[in-house]
C-alpha positions in Angstrom: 6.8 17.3 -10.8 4.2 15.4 -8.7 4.3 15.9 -5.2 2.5 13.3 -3.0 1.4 13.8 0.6 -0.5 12.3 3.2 -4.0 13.0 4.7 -4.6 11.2 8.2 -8.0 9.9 8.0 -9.4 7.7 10.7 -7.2 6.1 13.0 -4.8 5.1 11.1 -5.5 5.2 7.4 -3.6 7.6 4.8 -5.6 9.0 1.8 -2.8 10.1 -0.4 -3.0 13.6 -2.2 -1.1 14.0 -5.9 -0.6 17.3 -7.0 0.8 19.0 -9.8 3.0 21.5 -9.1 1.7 24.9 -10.8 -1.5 23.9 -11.3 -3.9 23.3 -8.6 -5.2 20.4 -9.7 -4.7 17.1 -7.3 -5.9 13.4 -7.2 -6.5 11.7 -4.0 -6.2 8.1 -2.9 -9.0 5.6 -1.4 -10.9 8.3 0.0 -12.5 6.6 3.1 -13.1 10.0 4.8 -14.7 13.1 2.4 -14.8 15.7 5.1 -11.0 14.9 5.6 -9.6 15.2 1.6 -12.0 18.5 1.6 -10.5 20.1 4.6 -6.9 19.2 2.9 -8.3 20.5 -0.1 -8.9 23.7 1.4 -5.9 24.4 3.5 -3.9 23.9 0.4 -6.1 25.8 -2.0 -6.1 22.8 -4.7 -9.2 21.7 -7.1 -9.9 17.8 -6.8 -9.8 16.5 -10.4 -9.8 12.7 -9.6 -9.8 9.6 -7.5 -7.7 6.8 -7.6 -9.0 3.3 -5.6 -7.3 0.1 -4.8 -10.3 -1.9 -3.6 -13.8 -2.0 -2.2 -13.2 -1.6 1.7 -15.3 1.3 3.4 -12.6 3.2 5.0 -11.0 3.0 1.1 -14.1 4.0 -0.9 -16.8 5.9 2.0 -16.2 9.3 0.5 -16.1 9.0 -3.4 -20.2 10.0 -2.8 -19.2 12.8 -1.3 -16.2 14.0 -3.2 -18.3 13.8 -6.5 -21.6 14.9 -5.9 -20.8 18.1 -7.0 -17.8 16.9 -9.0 -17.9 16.1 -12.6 -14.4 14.2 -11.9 -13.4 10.8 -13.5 -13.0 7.8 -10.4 -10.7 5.3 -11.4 -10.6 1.8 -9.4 -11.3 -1.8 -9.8 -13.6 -3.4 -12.4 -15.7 -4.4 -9.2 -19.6 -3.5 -8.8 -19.6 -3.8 -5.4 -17.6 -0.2 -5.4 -20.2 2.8 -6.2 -18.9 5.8 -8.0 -16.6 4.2 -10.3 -16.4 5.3 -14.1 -13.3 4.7 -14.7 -12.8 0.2 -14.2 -9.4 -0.6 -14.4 -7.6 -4.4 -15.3 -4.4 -5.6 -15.0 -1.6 -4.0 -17.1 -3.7 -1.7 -18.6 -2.2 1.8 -18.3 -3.8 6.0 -17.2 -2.7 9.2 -17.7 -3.5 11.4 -14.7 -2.0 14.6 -13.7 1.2 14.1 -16.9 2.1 11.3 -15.2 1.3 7.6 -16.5 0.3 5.0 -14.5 0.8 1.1 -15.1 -2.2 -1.1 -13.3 -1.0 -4.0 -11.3 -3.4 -6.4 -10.2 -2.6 -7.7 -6.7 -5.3 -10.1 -5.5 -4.8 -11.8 -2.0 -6.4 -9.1 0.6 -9.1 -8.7 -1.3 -10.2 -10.0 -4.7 -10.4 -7.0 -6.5 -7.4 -5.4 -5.1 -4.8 -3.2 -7.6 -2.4 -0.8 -7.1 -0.6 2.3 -9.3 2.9 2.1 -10.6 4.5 5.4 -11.9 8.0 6.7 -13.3 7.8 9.6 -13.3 10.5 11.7 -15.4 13.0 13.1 -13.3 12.2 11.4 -10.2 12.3 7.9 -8.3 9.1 5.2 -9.4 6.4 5.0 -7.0 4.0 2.5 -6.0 0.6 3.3 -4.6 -0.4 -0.2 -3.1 -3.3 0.7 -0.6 -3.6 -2.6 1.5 -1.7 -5.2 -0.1 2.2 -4.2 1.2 2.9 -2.2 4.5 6.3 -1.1 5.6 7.2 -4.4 7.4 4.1 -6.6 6.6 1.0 -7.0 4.3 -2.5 -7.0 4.0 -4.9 -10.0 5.7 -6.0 -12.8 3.7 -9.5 -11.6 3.6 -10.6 -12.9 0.4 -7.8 -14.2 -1.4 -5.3 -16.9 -0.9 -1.7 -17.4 0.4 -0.4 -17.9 -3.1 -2.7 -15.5 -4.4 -0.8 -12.6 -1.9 2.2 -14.0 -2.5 2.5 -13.9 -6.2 1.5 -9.9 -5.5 4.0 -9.6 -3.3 6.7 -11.2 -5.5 5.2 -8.9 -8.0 5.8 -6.0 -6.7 9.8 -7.0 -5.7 10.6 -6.9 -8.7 9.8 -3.8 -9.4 12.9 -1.0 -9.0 14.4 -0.9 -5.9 14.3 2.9 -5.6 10.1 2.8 -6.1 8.8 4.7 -3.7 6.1 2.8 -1.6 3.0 4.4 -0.6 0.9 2.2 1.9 -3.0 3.3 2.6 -2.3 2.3 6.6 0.3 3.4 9.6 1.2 0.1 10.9 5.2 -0.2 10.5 5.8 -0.2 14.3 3.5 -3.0 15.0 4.7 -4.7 11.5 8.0 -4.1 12.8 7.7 -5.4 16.5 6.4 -8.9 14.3 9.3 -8.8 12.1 11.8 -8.6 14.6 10.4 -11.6 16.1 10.7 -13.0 12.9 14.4 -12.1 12.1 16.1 -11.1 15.7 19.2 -10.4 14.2 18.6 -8.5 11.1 20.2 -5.0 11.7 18.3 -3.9 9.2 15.0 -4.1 11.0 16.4 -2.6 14.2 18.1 0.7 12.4 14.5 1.1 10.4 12.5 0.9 13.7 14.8 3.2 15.5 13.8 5.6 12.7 10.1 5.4 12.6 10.4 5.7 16.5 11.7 9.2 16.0 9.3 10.0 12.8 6.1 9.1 15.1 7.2 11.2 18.0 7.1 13.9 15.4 3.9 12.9 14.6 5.2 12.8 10.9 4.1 9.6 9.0 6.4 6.3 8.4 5.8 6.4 4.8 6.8 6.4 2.1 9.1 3.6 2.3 11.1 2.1 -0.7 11.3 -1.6 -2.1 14.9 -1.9 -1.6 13.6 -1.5 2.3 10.8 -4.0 2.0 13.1 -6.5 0.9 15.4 -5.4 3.6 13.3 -5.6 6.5 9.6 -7.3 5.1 9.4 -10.7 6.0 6.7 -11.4 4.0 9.2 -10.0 1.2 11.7 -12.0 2.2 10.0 -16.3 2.4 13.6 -16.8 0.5 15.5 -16.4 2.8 16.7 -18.9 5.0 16.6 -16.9 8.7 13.0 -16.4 7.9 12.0 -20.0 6.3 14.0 -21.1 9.9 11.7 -19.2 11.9 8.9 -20.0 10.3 9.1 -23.8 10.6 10.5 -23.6 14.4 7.3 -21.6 14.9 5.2 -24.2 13.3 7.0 -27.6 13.4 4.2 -29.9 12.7 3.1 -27.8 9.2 4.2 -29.5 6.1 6.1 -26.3 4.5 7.0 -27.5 1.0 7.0 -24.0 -0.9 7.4 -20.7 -1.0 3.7 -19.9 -0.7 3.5 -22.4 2.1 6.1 -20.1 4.1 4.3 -17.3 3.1 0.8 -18.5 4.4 2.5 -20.3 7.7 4.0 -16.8 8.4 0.5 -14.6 7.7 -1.1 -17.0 9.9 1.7 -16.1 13.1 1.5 -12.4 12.1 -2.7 -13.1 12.7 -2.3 -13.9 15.9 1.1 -12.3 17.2 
């Protein structure tokens, strides 16, 4: 069975950790921090035998250097040459193999141009989704490079995947996310009885994630530009936008969560 869990890098990154169970071997996640997977590494008394990437942001890729220098591990990733170490390119749909589990590649353009993210079933257990930037627990990535439509046919992608998929964000954001999304949809329940949780996992100092699709589509308004409360609150916050479509919600709602 693989077990995931988080390494706290930075502020408020999360460099995921697979690992087989019996084994020793592991994978980790947009590395941004070497000297934080090695110390993990350590503790737990596993051997590094790979690294997964979503895209080419520094606090996602500033340790694969380190991690491989004395490595002769594969680093899978984006077919994107502005990201050094990779050996492994990756394209859309294409699939990988990686500690007996297989992963699908989806490509998810929108945060950046390059961006993918890891899709498993894994036998005997729930899906999971390792998206790095693209979907947060209550929100998404910025448009940095991409589009509105571009994000939002990502986001739609990933919704249909199955609701139990187990979602595996690269950031700890939810409370803010959520503070936006309550905003968004005052009297979703939903939101309110999710927040009240993550209050209580934080105090713990225990992360957010992971958190499922059938959540996202709960309590994500960026998941949810169908649904009426939010397409409401979306054009009262921006009554003179000409909001014909569902990617024209989507980008008139990125732009209030840019400067909430």
């Amino acid at each position: 069975m693989l077990h995931i869990q988080a390494i706290p890098a930075f502020q408020d990154n999360y460099i995921w950790l697979l690992s087989e169970e019996h084994t020793g071997h592991c994978l980790v996640v947009d590395p941004g921090d070497a000297d934080a997977v090695e110390t993990a590494l350590a503790r737990l008394n596993l051997t590094l035998s790979g690294i997964l990437v979503t895209h080419h942001h520094w606090d996602h890729t500033n340790g694969i250097e380190a991690l491989t220098k004395n490595r002769n591990i594969p680093v899978y990733g984006p077919d994107n040459i502005e990201i050094s170490g990779i050996t492994q390119p990756l394209n859309d749909a294409q699939t990988l193999t990686v500690l007996n589990t297989r992963f699908r590649i989806l490509k998810t353009p929108g945060h950046t141009l390059d961006h993918i993210a890891y899709f498993a079933h894994p036998d005997q257990d729930d899906p999971i989704l390792l998206c790095g930037d693209t979907l947060f627990s209550g929100g998404c990535g910025r448009l940095f490079e991409g589009t509105a439509e571009q994000l939002h046919e990502s986001l739609n992608k990933l919704c249909s995947l199955p609701k139990n998929t187990r979602v595996y964000c690269a950031h700890e954001y939810t409370l803010a996310n959520l503070a936006f999304a309550r905003t968004v949809e005052p009297g979703n329940r939903s939101i309110e009885e999710y927040r009240n949780r993550v209050i209580q996992l934080r105090k713990e100092n225990r992360p957010s994630l992971p958190s499922s699709i059938e959540l996202e589509l709960a309590i994500n308004p960026f998941m949810r530009t169908d649904q009426h409360s939010v397409i409401t609150a979306v054009r009262e916050h921006a009554p003179q936008a000409v909001l014909s479509g569902d990617a024209e919600i989507f980008g008139a709602l990125r732009q209030w969560k840019d400067h909430f």
